[in-house]
Residue frames relative to the residue before (quaternion, step in Angstrom):
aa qw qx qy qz dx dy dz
X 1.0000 0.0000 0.0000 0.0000 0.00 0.00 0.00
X 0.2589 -0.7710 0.5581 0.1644 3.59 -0.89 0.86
X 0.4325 -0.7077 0.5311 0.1730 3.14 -1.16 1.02
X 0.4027 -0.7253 0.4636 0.3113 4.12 0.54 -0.25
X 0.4967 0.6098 -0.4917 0.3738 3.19 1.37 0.71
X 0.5500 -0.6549 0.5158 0.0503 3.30 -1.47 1.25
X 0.1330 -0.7229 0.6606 0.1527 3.43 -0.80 0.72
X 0.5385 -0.6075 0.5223 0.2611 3.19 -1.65 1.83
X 0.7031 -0.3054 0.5544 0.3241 3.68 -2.16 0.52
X 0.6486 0.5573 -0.3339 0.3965 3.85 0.13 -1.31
X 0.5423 0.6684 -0.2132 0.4623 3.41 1.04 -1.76
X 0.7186 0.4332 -0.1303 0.5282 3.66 0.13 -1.56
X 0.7822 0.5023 -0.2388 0.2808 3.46 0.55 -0.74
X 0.7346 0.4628 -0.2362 0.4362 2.60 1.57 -0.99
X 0.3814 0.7494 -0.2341 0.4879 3.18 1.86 -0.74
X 0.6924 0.3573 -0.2690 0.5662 3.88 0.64 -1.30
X 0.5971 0.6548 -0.2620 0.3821 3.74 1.04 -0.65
X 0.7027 0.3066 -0.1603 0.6217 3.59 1.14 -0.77
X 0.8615 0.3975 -0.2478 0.1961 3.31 0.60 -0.33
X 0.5214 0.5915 -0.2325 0.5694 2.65 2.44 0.33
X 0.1638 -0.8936 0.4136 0.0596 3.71 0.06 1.34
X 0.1569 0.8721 -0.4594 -0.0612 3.57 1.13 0.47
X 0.5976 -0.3689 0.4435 0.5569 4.04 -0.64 -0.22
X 0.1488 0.7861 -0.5980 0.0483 3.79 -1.21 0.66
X 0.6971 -0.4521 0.3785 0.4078 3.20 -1.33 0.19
X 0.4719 -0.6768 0.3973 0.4018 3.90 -0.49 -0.10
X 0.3604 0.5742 -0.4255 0.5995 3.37 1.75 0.05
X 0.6921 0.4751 -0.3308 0.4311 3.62 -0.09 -1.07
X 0.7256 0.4512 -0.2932 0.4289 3.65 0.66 -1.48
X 0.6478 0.5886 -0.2000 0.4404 3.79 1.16 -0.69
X 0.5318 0.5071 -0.2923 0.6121 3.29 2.13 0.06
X 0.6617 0.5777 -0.3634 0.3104 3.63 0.51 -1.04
X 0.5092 -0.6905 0.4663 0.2156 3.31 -0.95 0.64
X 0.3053 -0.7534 0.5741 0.0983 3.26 -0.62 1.07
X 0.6763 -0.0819 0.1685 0.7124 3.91 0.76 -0.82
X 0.0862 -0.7600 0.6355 -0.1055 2.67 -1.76 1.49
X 0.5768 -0.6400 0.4875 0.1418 4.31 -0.68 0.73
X 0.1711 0.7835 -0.5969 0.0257 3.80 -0.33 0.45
X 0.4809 0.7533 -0.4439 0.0647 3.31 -1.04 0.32
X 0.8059 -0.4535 0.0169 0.3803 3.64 -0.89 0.76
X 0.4891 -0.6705 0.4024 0.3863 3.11 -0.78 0.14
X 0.5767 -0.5072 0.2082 0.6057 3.68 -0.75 0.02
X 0.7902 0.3803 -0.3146 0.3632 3.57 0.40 -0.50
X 0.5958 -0.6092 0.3668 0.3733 3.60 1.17 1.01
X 0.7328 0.5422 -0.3574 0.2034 3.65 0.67 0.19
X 0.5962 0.4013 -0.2253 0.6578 3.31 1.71 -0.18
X 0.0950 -0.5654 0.7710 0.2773 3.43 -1.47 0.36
X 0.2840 -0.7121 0.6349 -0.0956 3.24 -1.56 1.48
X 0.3997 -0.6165 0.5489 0.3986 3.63 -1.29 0.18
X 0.5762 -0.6426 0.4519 0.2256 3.32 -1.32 0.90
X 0.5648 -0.5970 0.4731 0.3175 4.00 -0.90 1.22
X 0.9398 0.1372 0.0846 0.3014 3.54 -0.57 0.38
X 0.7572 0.3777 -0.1400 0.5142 2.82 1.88 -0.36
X 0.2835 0.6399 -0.5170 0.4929 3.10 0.09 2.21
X 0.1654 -0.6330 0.7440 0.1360 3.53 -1.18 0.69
X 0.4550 -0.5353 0.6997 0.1299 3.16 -1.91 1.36
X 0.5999 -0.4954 0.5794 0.2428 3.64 -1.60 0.19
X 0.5396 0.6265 -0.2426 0.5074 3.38 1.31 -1.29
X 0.7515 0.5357 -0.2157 0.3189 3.54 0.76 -1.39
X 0.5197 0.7175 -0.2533 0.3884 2.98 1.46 -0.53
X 0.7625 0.2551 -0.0170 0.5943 3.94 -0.04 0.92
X 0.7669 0.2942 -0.1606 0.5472 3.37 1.28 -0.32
X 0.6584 0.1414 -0.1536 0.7231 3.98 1.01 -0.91
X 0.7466 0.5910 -0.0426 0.3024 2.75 0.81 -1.55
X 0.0132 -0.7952 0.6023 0.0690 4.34 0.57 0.98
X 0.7525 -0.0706 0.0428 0.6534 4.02 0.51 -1.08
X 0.5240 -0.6438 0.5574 0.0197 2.80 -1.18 2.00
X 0.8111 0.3159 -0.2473 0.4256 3.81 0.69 -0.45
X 0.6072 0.5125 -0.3249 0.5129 3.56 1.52 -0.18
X 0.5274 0.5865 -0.3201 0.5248 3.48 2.01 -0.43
X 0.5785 0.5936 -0.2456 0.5027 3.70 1.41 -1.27
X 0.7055 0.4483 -0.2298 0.4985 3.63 0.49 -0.98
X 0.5248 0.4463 -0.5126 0.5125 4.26 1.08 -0.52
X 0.3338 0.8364 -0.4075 0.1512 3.40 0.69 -1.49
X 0.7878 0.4760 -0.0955 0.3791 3.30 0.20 -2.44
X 0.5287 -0.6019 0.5513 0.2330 3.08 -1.17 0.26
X 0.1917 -0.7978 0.4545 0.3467 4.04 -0.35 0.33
X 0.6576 0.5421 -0.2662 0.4503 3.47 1.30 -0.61
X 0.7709 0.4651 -0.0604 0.4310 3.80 1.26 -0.88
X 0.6612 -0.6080 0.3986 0.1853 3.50 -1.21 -0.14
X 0.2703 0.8221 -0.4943 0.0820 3.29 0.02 0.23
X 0.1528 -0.7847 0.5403 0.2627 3.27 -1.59 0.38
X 0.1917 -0.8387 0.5048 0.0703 3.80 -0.62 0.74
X 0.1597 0.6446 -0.7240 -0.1868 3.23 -1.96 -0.12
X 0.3435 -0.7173 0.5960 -0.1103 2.08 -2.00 1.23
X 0.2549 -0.8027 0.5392 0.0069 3.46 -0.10 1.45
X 0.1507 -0.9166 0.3631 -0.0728 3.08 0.08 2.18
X 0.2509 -0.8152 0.5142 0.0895 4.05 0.38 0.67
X 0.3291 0.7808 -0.4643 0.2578 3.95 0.01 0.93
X 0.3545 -0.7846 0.4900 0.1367 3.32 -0.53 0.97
X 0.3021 -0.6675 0.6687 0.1264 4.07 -0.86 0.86
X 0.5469 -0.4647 0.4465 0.5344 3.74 -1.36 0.50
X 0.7028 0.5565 -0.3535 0.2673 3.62 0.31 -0.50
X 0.7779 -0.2263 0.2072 0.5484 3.60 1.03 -1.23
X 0.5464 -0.5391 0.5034 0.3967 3.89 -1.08 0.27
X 0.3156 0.7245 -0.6069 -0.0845 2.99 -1.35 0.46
X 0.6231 -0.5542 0.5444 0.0910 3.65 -1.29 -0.26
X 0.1189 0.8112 -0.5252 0.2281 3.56 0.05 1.72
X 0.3619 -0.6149 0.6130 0.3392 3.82 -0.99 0.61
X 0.0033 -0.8069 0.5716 0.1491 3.21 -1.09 0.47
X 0.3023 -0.8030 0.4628 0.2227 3.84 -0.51 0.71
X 0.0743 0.8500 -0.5107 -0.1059 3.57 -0.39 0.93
X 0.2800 -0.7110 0.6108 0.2074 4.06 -1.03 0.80
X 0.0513 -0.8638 0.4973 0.0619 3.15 -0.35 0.99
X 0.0648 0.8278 -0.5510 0.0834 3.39 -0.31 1.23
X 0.0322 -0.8485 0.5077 0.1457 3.61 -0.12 1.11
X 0.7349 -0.4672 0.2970 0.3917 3.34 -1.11 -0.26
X 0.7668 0.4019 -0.2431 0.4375 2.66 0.63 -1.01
X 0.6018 0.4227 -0.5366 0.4138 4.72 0.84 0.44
X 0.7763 -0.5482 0.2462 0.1906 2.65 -1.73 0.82
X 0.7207 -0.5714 0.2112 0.3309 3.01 -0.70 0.71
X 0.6477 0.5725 -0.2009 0.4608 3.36 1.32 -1.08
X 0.5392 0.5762 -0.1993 0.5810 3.28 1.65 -0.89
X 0.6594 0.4355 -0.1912 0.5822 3.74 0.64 -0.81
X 0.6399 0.4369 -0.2876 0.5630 4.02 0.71 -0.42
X 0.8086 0.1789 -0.2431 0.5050 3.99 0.30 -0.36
X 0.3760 0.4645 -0.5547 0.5790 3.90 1.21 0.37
X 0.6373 0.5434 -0.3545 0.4157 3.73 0.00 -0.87
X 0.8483 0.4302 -0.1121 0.2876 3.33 0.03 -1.45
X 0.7867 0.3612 -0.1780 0.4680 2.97 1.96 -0.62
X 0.1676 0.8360 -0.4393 0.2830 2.99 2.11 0.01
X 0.7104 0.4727 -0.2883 0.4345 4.04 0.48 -1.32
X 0.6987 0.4725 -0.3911 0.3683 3.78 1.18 -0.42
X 0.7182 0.4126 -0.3277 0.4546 3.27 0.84 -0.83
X 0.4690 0.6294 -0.4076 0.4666 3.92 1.04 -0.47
X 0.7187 0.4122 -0.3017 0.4717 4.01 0.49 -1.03
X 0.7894 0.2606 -0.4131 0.3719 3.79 1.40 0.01
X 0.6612 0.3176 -0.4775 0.4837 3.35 1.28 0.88
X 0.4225 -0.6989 0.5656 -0.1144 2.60 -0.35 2.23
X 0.8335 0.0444 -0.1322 0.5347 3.99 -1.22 1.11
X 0.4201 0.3832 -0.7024 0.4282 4.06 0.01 1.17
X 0.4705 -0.6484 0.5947 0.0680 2.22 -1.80 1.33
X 0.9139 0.2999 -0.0148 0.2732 3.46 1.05 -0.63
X 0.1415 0.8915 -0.4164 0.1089 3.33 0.61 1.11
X 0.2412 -0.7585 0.6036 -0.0462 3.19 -1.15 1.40
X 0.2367 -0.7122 0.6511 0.1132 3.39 -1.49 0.85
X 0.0031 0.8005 -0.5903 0.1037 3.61 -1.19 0.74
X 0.1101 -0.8350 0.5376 -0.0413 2.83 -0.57 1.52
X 0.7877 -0.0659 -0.0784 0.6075 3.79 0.56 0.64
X 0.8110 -0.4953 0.2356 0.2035 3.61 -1.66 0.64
X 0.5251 0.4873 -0.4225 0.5553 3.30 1.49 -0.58
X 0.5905 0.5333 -0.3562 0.4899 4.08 0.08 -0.94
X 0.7173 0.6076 -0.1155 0.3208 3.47 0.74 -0.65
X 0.7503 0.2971 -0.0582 0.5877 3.16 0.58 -2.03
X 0.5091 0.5863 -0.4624 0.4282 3.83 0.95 0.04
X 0.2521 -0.8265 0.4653 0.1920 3.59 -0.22 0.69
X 0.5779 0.5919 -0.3529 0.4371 3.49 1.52 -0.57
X 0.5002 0.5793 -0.4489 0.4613 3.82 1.33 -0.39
X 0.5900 0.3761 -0.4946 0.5156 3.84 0.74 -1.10
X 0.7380 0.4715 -0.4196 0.2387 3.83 -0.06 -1.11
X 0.6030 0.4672 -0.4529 0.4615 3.63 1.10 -0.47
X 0.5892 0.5618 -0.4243 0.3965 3.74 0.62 -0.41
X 0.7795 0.4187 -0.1070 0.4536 3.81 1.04 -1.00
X 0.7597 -0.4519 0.1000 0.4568 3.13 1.87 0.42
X 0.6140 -0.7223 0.2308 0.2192 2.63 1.33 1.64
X 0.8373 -0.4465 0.0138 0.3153 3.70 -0.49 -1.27
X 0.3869 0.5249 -0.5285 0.5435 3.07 1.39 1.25
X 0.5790 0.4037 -0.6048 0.3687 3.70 0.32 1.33
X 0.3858 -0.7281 0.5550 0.1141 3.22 -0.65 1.46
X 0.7314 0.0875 0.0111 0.6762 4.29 0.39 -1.09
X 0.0559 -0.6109 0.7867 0.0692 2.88 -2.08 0.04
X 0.8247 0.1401 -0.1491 0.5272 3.34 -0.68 1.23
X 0.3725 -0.7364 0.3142 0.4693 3.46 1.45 -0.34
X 0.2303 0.6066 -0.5595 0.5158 3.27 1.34 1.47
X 0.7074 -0.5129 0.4664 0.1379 3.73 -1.41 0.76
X 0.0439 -0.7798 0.5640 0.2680 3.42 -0.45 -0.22
């Protein structure tokens, strides 16, 4: 069921923005967004990028020590949110470097909140067009386990994630 919510321009932008890896300056790379927050607007009709809630590449090593334990504070425990997360993990073969889309629905937000994240999940998914990887999560333990992202990105021939072990 569709909800008639609309996904903001910003949204799309930022999306084309992470998911295009062209060659750059190392300034430029130190801009790109490693993980990014979505979520409704106040009047429930736009899905929007979240204020404040993003991690820079740049940050990494500097505010920023683990980019995915930093990604996972991020969430909200009571609320909704959609996210990507521009995952960096290495296979016995080679490193590489996947968007991942996560719906976050914990247990514990409200129901009403959990009914129009759902419903609009199909709008904002049709504007990020080619991820390969999309993950539901429904509370912090599913979450803060890092081997759950790694089974999503290829189960057991990821060795690290983030250049953490598994």
């Amino acid at each position: 069921m569709a909800s008639g919510v609309t996904v903001n321009d910003e949204v799309i932008k930022v999306f084309n923005e992470m998911k295009v890896r062209k060659s750059s300056s190392q300034e430029d790379v130190k801009k790109r967004k490693k993980a990014v927050l979505f979520c409704l607007s106040e009047d429930s009709r736009k899905i929007i990028v979240e204020e404040g809630k993003q991690i820079l590449v740049g940050d990494i090593g500097d505010t920023v020590q683990d980019p995915y334990a930093c990604f996972v504070q991020m969430l909200p425990p009571k609320d909704c949110r959609y996210c990507l997360y521009d995952a960096t993990y290495e296979t016995r073969e080679s490193k590489k470097e996947d968007l991942v889309f996560v719906f976050w629905a914990p247990e514990g937000a409200p129901l009403k909140s959990k009914m129009i994240y759902a419903s609009s999940k199909d709008a904002i998914k049709k504007k990020f067009t080619g991820i390969k990887h999309e993950w539901q999560v429904n509370g912090l333990d599913d979450i803060q386990d890092r081997s759950n992202l790694a089974e999503k990105l290829g189960g057991p021939v990821v060795v690290s994630l983030e250049g953490k072990a598994l």
